[in-house]
C-alpha positions in Angstrom: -8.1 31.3 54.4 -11.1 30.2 52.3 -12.1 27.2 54.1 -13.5 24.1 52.7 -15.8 24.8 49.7 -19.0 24.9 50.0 -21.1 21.7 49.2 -22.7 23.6 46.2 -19.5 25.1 45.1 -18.7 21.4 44.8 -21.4 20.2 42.4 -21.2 23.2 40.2 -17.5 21.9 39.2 -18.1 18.7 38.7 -21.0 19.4 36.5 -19.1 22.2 34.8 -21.1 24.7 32.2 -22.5 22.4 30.0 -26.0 23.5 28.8 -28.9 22.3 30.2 -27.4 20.7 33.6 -25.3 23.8 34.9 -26.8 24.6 38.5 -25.0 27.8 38.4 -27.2 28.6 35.5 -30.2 27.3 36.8 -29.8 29.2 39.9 -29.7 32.2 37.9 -32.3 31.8 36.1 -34.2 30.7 38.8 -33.4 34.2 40.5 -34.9 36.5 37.5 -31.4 37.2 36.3 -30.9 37.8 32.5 -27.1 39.2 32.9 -24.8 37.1 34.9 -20.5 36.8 34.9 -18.6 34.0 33.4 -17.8 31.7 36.3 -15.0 30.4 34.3 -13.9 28.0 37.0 -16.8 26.1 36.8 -15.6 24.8 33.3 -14.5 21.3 33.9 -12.2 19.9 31.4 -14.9 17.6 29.6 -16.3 21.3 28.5 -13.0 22.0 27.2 -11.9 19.4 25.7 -15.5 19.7 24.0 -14.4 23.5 22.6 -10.8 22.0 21.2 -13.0 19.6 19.5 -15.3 21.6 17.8 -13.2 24.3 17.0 -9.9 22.2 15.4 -12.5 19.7 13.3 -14.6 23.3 11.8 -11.5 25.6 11.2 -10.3 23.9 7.7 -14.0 24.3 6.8 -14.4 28.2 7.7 -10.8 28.7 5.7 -12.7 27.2 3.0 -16.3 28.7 3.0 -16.5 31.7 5.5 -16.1 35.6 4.3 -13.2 36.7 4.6 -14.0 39.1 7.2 -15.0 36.3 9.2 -11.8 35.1 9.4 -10.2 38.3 9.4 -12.1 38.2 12.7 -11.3 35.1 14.6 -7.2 36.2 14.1 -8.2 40.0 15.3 -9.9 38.2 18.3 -7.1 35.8 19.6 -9.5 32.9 20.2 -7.9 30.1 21.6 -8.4 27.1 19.9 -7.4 24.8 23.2 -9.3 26.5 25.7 -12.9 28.1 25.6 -12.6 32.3 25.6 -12.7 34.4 28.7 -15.2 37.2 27.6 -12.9 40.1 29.6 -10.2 38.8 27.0 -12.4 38.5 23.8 -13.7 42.6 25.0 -10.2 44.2 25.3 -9.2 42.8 21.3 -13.5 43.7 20.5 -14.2 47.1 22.1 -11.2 48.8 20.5 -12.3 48.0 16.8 -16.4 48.5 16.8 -17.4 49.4 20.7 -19.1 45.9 21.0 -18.7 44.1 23.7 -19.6 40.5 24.5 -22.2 40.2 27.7 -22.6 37.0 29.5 -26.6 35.6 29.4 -28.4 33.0 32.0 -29.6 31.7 29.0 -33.1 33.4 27.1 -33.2 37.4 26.7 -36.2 38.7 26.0 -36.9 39.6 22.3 -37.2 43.4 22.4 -34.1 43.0 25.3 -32.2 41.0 22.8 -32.3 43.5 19.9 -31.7 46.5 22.4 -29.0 45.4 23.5 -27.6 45.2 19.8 -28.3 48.8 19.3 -26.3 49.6 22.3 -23.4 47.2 21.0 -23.6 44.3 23.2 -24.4 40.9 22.4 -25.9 38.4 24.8 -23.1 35.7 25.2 -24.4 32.2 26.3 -21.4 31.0 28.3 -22.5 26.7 28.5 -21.3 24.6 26.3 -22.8 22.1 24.5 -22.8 18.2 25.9 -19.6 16.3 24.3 -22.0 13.9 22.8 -24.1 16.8 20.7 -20.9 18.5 18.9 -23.5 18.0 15.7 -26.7 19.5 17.1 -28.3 21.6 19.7 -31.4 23.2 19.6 -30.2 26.2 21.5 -27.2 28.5 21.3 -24.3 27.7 23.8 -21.2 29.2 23.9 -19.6 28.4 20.7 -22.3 29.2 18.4 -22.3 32.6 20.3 -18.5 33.1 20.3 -17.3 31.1 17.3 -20.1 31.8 15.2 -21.6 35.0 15.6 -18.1 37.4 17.7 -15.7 37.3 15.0 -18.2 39.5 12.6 -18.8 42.2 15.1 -15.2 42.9 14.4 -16.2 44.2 11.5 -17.2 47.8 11.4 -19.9 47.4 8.2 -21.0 44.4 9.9 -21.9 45.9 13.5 -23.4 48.9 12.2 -26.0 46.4 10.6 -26.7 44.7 14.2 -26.9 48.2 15.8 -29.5 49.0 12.6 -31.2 46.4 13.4 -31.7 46.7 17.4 -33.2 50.7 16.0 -35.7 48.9 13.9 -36.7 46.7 17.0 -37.0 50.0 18.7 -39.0 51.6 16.1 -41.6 48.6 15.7 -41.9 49.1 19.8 -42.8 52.8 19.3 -45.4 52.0 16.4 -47.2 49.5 18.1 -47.5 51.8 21.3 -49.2 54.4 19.2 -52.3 51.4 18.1 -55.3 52.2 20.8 -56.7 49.2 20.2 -54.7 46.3 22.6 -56.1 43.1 20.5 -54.8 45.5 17.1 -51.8 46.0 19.0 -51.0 42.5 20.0 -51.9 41.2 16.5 -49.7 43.9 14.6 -47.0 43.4 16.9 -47.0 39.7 16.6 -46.9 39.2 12.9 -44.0 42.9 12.5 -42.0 39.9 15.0 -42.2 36.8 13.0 -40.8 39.1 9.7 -38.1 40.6 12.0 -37.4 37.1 13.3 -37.2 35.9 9.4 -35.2 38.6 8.7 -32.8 37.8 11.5 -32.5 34.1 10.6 -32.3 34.2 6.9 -29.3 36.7 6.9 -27.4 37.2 10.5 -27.8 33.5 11.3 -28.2 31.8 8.1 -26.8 34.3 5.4 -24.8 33.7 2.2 -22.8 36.9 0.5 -21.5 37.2 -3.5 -17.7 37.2 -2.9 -14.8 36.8 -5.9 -17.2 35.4 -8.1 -18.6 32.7 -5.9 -20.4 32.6 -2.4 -19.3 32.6 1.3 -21.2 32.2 4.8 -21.0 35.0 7.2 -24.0 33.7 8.8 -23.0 32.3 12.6 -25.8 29.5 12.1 -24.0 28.2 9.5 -20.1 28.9 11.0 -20.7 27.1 14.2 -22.5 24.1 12.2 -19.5 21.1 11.1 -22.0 19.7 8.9 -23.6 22.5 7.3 -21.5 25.0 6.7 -19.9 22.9 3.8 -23.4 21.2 2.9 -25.2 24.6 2.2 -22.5 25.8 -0.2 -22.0 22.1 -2.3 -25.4 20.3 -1.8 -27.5 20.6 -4.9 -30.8 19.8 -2.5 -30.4 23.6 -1.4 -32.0 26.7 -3.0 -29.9 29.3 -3.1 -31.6 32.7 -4.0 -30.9 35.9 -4.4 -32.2 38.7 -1.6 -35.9 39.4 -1.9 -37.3 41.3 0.9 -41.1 39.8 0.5 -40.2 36.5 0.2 -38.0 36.3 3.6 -40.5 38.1 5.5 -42.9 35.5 4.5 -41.2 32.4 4.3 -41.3 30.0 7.0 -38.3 27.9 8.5 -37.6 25.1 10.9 -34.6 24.9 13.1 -34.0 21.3 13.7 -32.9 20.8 10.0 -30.3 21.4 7.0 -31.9 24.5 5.4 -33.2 23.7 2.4 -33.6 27.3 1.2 -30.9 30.4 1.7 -30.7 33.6 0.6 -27.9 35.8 -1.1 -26.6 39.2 -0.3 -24.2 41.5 -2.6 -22.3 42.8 0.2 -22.3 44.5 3.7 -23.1 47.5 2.1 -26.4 45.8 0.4 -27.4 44.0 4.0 -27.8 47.4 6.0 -29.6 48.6 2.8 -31.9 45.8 3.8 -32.3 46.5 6.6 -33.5 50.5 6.0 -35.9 49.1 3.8 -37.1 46.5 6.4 -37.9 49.8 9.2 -39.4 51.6 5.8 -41.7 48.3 5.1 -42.6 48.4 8.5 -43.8 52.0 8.4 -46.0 51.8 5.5 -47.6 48.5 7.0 -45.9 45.8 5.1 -45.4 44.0 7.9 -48.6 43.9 9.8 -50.0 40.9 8.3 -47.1 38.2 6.8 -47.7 34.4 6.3 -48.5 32.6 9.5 -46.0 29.7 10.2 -42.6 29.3 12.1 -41.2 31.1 14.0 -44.2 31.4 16.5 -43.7 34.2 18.5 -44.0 33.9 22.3 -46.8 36.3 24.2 -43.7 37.1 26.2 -41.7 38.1 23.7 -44.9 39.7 21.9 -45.2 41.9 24.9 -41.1 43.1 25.8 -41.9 44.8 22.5 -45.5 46.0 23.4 -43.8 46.9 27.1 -41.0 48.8 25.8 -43.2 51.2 23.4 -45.0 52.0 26.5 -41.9 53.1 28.8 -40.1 54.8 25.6 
């Protein structure tokens, strides 16, 4: 027999996983762990009804403004729409088709452990879900921006070979800054090659548009997970919607607590990994070490998991 559960056992449940007041997380975190398991008993059913909520009020809007492959993705990953995803399930449909795999986060990775992880094909899964009274905004990912929004593209093949090119680039801006003697160099280099990589990142994984029969869809999980905007940043004539340019994104700063007001357009799949070459190439010839100032900041401790991963590579 179990016995009578435990009086901690008995506060995780009734608090459930929803972000910011999950002990379970905040014991992990507490203990230094980055990679935890999904404790999916510790859902209570305020957290799910919050999943059937968000996902039944956002799927007419990603039938009308996602990529195709987007959607093509949700139906090769089962997700339930009445009951938040078990990341064993959402693996065995995953791992067949591009050898990603969802892993379960206590919350912040590290920005060079992040990005590593994608060139080994795993993604760090939050796995709290959002308060029911915030289904319209939260300043940090929980689990359905992480599984509703970004897991259905790594179904696709073109799509997860540009998060594994990615995750090298990481690796090669690690090795570069290794090579600089000087540390203050080093640190300075390192933290301006991070805010363009960060740009990058935002303005096309999280926030991207792509051409598609003649018009434009979001495959961008910032914008699939968002009710409001993934409709808004399609129709609304107050946003700029611009073609690619490498320079520009590297250098153009964004806030996070807003509608976008400026987005940027890709061709195709094909034309993002292109991007991505050129932005390890850029980085090379020193394009990178000195980009506009502005937001994102980058944090000294994500400034030095890069600097600390050159050295041990």
């Amino acid at each position: 027999m179990r016995g009578e559960p435990l009086e901690s056992d008995m506060s995780d449940t009734m608090a459930g996983l929803t972000t910011t007041k999950a002990p379970f997380i905040e014991q992990a975190q507490a203990n230094g762990e980055i990679y935890i398991r999904q404790p999916y008993e510790l859902y209570s059913e305020e957290n799910q009804q919050t999943w059937r909520s968000l996902y039944s009020r956002i799927l007419p809007r990603w039938r009308q403004c996602a990529h195709p492959k987007f959607l093509e993705g949700v139906e090769k990953l089962a997700l339930d729409p009445d009951a938040i995803p078990r990341l064993e399930d959402i693996n065995k449909f995953l791992e067949p088709l591009t050898a990603f795999s969802a892993k379960a986060v206590a919350g912040y990775v590290p920005a060079y452990v992040f990005f590593d992880c994608l060139r080994t094909r795993a993604f760090p899964t939050t796995i709290t879900i959002r308060d029911k009274a915030l289904l319209d905004y939260l300043p940090e990912p929980d689990m359905f921006h992480d599984v509703a929004g970004h897991v259905p593209m790594h179904t696709d093949r073109r799509f997860a070979d540009v998060l594994v090119r990615f995750g090298e680039v990481a690796q090669t801006a690690a090795l570069t800054a290794a090579a600089i003697s000087d540390a203050d160099k080093r640190y300075r280099r390192m933290d301006s090659v991070l805010t363009a990589m960060a740009r990058f990142f935002w303005f096309t994984v999280e926030f991207g548009l792509m051409r598609y029969d003649g018009g434009l869809r979001v495959y961008g999980s910032g914008l699939l997970s968002s009710f409001g905007e993934i409709s808004y940043c399609l129709e609304s004539t107050d946003v700029q919607r611009e073609p690619f340019q490498l320079e520009w994104v590297i250098n153009q700063a964004f806030e996070i607590d807003r509608f976008q007001p400026l987005l940027f357009i890709v061709d195709s799949f094909h034309h993002l990994f292109d991007l991505v070459d050129s932005l390890e190439e850029w980085m090379k010839q020193g394009k990178l070490d000195n980009v506009c100032p502005g937001a994102p900041s980058s944090t000294q401790e994500d400034i030095e998991s890069f600097l600390n991963a050159g050295v041990a590579e």
